[in-house]
C-alpha positions in Angstrom: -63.1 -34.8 32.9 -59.5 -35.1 33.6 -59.2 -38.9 32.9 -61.3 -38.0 29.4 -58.2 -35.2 28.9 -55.9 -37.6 29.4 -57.5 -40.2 26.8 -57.7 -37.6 23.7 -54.3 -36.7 24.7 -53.2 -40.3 24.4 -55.5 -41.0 21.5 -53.7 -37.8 19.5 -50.3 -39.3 19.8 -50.7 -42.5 18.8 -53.0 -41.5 15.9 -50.1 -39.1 14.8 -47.7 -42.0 15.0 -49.7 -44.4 13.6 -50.9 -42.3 10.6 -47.2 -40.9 10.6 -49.0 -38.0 10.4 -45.6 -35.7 11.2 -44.0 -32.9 8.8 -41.1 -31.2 8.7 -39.4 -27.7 8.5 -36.0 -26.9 7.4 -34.2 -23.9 8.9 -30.8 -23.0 6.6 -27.1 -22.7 8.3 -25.4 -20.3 7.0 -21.7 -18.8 6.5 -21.7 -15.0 8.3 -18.7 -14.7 5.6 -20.0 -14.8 2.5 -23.9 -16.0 3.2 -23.7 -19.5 1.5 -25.8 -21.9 3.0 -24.1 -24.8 4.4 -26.4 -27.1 5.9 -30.0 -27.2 7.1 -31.4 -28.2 10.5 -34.5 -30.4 10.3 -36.9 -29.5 12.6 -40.2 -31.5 13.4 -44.1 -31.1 13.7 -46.9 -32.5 14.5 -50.4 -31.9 12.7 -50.6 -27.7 12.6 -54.4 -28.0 14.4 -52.9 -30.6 16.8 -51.8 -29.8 20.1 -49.0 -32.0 20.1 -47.6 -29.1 17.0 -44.4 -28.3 19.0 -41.9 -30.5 18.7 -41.4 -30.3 23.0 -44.9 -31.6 23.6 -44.4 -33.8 21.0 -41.3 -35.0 22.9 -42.9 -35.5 26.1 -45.6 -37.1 25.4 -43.4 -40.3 23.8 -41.6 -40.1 26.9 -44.9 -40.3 28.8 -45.9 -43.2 26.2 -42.7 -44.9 26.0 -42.6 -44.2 22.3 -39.3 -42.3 21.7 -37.6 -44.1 20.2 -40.8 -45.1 17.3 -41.2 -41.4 17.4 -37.3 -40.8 16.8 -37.3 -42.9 13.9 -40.0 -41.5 12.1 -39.1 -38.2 12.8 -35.6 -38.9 10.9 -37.1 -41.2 8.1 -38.9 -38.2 7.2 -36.1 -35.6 7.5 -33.7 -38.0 5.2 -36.0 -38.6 2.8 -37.6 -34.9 2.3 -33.8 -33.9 1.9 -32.7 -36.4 0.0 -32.3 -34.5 -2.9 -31.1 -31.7 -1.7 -27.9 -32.3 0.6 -25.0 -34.1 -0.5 -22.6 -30.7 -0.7 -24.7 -29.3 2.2 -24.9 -30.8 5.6 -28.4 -32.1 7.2 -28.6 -31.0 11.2 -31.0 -34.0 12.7 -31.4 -33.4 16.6 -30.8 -36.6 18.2 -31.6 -37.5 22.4 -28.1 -38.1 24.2 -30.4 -41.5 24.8 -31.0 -42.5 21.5 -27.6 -42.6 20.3 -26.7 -45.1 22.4 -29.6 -47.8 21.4 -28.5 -50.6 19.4 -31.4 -50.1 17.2 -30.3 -46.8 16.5 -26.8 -47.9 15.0 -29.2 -50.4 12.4 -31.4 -47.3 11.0 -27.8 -45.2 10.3 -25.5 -48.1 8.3 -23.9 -46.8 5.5 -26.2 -49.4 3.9 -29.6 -47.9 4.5 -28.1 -43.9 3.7 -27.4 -45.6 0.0 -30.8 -46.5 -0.5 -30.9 -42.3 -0.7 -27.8 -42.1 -2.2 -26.5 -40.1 1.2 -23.0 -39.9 2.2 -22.7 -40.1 5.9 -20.3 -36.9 6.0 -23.7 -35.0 4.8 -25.3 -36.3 8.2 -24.7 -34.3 11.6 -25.6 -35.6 14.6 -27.1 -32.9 16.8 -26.9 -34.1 20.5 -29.5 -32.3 22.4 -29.6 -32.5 26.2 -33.1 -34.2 26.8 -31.7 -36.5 28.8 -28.9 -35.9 31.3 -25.9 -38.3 30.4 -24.5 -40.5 33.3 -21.9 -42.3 32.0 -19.8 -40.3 29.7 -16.8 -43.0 28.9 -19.4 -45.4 27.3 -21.2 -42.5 25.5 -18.1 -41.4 24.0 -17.2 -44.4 22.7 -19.9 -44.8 20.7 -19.8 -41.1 19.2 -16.3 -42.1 18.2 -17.7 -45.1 16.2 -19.9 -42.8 14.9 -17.2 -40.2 13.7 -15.3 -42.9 12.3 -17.9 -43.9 10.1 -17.7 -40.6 8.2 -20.8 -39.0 10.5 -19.8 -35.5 12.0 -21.0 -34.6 15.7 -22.6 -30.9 17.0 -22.9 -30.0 20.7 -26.8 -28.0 21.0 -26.9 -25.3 23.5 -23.2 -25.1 24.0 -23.1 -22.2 27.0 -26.9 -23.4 29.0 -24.9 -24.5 32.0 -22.7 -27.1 33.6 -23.7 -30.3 31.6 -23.5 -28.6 28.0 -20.1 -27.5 28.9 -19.0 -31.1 30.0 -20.3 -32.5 27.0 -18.5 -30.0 24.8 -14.9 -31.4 26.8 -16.5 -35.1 26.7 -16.9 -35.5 22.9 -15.2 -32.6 21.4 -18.0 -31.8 18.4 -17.1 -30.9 14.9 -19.9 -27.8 15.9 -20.8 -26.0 18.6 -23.9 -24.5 18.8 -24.5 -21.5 21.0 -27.6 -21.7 22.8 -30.1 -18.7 21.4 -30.3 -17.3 25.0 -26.8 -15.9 24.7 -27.4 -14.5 21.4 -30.1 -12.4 22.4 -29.4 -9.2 22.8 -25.7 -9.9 22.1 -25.5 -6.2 20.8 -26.5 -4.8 23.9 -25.1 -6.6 26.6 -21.2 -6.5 27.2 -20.9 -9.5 29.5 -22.8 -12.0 26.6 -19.8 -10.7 24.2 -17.1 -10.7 26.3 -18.2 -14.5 27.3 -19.1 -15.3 23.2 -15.3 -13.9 22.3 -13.8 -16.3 25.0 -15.9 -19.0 23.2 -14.8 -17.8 20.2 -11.4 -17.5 21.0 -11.5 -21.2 22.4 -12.5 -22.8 19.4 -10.4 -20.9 17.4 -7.5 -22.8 19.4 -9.3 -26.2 19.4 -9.9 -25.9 15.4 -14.2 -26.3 16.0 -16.7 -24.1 14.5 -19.3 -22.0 16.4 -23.1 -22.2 14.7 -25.2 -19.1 17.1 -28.5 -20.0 17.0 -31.7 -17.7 17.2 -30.1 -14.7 15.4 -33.2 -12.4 15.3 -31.9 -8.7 14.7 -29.6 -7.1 12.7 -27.7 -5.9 15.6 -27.0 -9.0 16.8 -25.9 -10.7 13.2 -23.7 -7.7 12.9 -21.8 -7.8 16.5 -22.1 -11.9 15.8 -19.5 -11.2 12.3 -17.7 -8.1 14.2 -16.4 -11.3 17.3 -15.9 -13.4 14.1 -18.8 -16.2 14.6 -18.3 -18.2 11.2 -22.1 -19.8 11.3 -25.4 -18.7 12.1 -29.6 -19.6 11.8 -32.6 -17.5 13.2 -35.9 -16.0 11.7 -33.4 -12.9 10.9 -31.7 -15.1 8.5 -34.8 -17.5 7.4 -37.6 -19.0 9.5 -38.1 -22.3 9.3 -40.0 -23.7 6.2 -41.3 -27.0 4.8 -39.4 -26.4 1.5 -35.7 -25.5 0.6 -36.1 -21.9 -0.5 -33.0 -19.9 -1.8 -31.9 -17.3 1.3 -33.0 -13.6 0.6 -30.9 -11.7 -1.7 -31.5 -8.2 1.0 -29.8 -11.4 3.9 -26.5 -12.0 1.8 -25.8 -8.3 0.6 -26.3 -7.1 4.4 -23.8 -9.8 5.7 -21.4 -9.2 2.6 -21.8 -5.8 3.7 -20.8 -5.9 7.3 -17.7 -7.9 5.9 -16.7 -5.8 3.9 -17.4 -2.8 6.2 -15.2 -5.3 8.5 -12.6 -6.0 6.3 -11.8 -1.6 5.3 -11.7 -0.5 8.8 -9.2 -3.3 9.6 -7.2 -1.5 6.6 -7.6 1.8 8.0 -7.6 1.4 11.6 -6.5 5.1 12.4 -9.4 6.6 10.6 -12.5 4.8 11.6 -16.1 6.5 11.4 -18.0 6.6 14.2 -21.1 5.8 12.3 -19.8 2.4 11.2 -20.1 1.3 15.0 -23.8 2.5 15.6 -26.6 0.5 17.1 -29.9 0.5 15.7 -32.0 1.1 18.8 -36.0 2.0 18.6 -36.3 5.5 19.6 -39.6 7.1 21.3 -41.3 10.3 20.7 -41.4 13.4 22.3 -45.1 13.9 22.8 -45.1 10.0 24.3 -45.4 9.4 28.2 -42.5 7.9 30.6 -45.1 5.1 31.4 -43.9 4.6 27.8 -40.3 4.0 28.2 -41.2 1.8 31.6 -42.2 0.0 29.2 -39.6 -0.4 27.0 -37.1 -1.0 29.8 -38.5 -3.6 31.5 -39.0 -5.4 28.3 -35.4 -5.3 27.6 -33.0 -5.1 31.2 -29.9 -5.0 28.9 -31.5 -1.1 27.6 -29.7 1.7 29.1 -30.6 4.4 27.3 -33.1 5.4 25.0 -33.5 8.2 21.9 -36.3 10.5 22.0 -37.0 11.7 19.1 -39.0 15.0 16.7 -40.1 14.9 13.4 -37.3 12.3 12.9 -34.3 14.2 14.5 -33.1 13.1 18.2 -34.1 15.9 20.7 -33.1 14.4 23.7 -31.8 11.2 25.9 -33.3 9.2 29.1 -30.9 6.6 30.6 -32.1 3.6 32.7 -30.7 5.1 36.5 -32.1 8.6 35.6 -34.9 7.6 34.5 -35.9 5.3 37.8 -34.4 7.8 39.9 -37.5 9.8 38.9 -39.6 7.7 39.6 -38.7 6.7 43.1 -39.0 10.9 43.9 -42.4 10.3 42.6 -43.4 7.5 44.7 -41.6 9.2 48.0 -43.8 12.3 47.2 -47.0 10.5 46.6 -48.0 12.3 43.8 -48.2 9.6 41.0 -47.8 12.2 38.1 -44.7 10.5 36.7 -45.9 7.9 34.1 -48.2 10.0 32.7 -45.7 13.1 32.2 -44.1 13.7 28.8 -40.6 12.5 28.1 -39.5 16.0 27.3 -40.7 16.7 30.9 -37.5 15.0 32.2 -35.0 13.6 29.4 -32.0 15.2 29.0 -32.1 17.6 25.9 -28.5 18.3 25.8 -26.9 14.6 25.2 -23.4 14.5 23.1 -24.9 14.0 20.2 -21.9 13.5 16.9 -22.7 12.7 13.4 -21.7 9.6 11.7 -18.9 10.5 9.7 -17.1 11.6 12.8 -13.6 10.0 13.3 -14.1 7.4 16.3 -11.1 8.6 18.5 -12.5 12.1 18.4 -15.8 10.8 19.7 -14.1 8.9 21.8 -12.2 12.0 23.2 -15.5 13.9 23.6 -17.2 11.0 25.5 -14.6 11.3 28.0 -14.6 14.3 28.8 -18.0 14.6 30.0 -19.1 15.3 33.7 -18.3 12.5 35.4 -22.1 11.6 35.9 -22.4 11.6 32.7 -19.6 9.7 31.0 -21.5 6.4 30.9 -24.3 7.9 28.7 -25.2 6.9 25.4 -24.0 8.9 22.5 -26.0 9.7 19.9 -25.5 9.1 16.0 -26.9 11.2 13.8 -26.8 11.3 9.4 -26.8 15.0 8.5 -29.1 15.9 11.6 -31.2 12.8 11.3 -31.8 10.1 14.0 -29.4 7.1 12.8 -28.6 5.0 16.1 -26.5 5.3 19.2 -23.0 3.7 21.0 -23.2 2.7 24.3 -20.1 3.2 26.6 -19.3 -0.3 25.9 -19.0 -0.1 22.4 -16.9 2.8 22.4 -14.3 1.2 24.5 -14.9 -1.8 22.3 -14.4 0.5 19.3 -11.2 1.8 20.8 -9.7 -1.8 22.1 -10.2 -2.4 18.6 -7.7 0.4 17.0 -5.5 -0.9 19.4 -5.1 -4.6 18.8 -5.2 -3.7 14.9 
């Protein structure tokens, strides 16, 4: 049975190679300035019934084959000429093995010669060196990433941040782009360490004169603390999901980025008298009449959560943070009784959180945050619109906030 498996498997590829039998999906770059799109990463697939769809398995099972570089070819023959038509003052992203590059037959199927034949200027092509294969001799690979540059081609770095050897290839080559892996952009809004790390990022290319594309922006929270650290680029199903045609960006995507920059740009001019509600965070609230196996749930599905809203008839009636909350639980367990997840959240939240509404100055709030018990200065604070639910602030983002005032 398994040797049969291993035949269909075999037979699939090469019938999808054979038949060229691929497609491929486009995924816009865009400015977190203004929204413009300025490029489009091409993005392969195999037949949509086929198991070897994903682009990973796709991958692998060349490597198994040793077809990659067949596979490699096809896969940007198809890109260049489905785009063809469309870039020339936008940029085309093809993902290329740190392998690949190196292959003399590579350097024949990217002369200037065969890009005229689609009447493509090599500064439209970027080379997006992904780390499928470790690189053991970085000298010799530079070199030929230099020819490259020379030649008018521009370079990007894929999954700058995902350890060790993305960080050496970043110094190695020095890209035109970095791209930050997704896995630091998750969450972004939530997680103090991930910005912290992103501004030092930030602040690094900034000196070094590159330009930082984050990858997998999926929330608005994160696009919006992505423009707030100053991240100039940006893709994820947020923005636009993939798609085998080159579809203008949403009109609601460019007004809410234009709208964060401007929001930007005003409290830079008036430092002194920021609102707190132009700092809140969007978080999912739960209900009242909803159980604490509920909000289990909620925090194991997202470890960076602290607190979380719950909520009445659309008004915020009380707060549950992370320790509090599991602090419960562990009495529950020592007592045997196993009455906790099914108990109400009103049962235990805390019904007197410092809850401020959103046109509140910022250093007031500030001022009222710390002077909370001491157990409690760490809590969320609550954001409210004329007695509606809007969103919360973290600690964090308060001291953030106030870091911010300060620098300005």
């Amino acid at each position: 049975m398994l040797k049969k498996l291993n035949q269909d498997y075999r037979n699939e590829f090469f019938g999808i190679l054979l038949n060229k039998s691929i497609s491929t999906n486009f995924q816009p770059i865009i400015s977190l300035v203004n929204g413009e799109i300025i490029g489009y990463e091409a993005l392969t697939r195999g037949p949509e019934d086929s198991p070897l769809h994903y682009p990973d398995r796709l991958f692998e099972a060349a490597k198994r084959y040793n077809k990659v570089w067949e596979l490699d070819l096809l896969c940007r023959i198809t890109a260049i000429e489905r785009a063809k038509d469309v870039i020339g003052d936008k940029f085309l992203f093809i993902n290329i093995d740190a392998d690949i590059i190196k292959d003399p037959e590579f350097k024949k199927g990217f002369t200037k010669e065969y890009l005229k034949a689609y009447n493509i200027s090599p500064k439209s092509i970027i080379f997006e060196i992904t780390e499928h294969t470790a690189i053991t001799d970085y000298k010799s690979f530079k070199n030929v990433i230099e020819n490259y540059r020379s030649q008018g081609y521009r370079v990007a770095v894929d999954d700058a941040g995902d350890g060790y050897a993305g960080l050496r290839m970043l110094s190695e080559i020095r890209p035109n782009f970095i791209k930050i892996d997704m896995e630091l952009i998750r969450n972004i809004d939530k997680d103090m360490l991930k910005r912290e790390l992103l501004k030092s990022i930030q602040r690094f290319v900034e000196a070094t004169n590159l330009k930082i594309i984050a990858e997998g922006i999926e929330t608005y929270d994160e696009l919006r603390t992505l423009i707030d650290i100053g991240i100039e680029y940006g893709q994820g199903y947020y923005i636009q999901r993939p798609s085998p045609s080159f579809i203008k960006l949403n009109e609601d995507v460019m007004e809410t980025i234009i709208k964060i920059n401007n929001t930007k740009s005003l409290l830079r001019a008036n430092s002194r008298n920021l609102r707190i509600g132009d700092y809140c965070r969007m978080d999912k609230a739960l209900q009242d009449f909803e159980t604490a196996s509920k909000a289990d749930e909620l925090f194991k599905a997202n470890t960076n959560l602290q607190g979380i809203v719950v909520m009445k008839d659309q008004k915020a009636v009380g707060l549950i943070m992370r320790n509090q909350f599991y602090q419960h639980l562990s009495a529950d367990k020592e007592k045997e009784e196993g009455t906790f997840y099914s108990s109400n959240l009103h049962e235990f939240m805390d019904s007197n959180p410092l809850m401020v509404e959103a046109e509140e100055l910022l250093s007031n709030v500030c001022r009222r945050a710390l002077s909370r018990d001491e157990n409690q200065v760490y809590d969320y604070v609550i954001i409210n619109d004329r007695g509606y639910y809007k969103g919360v602030i973290p600690f964090g983002g308060l001291m953030d906030a106030l870091l911010g005032i300060i620098n300005y």
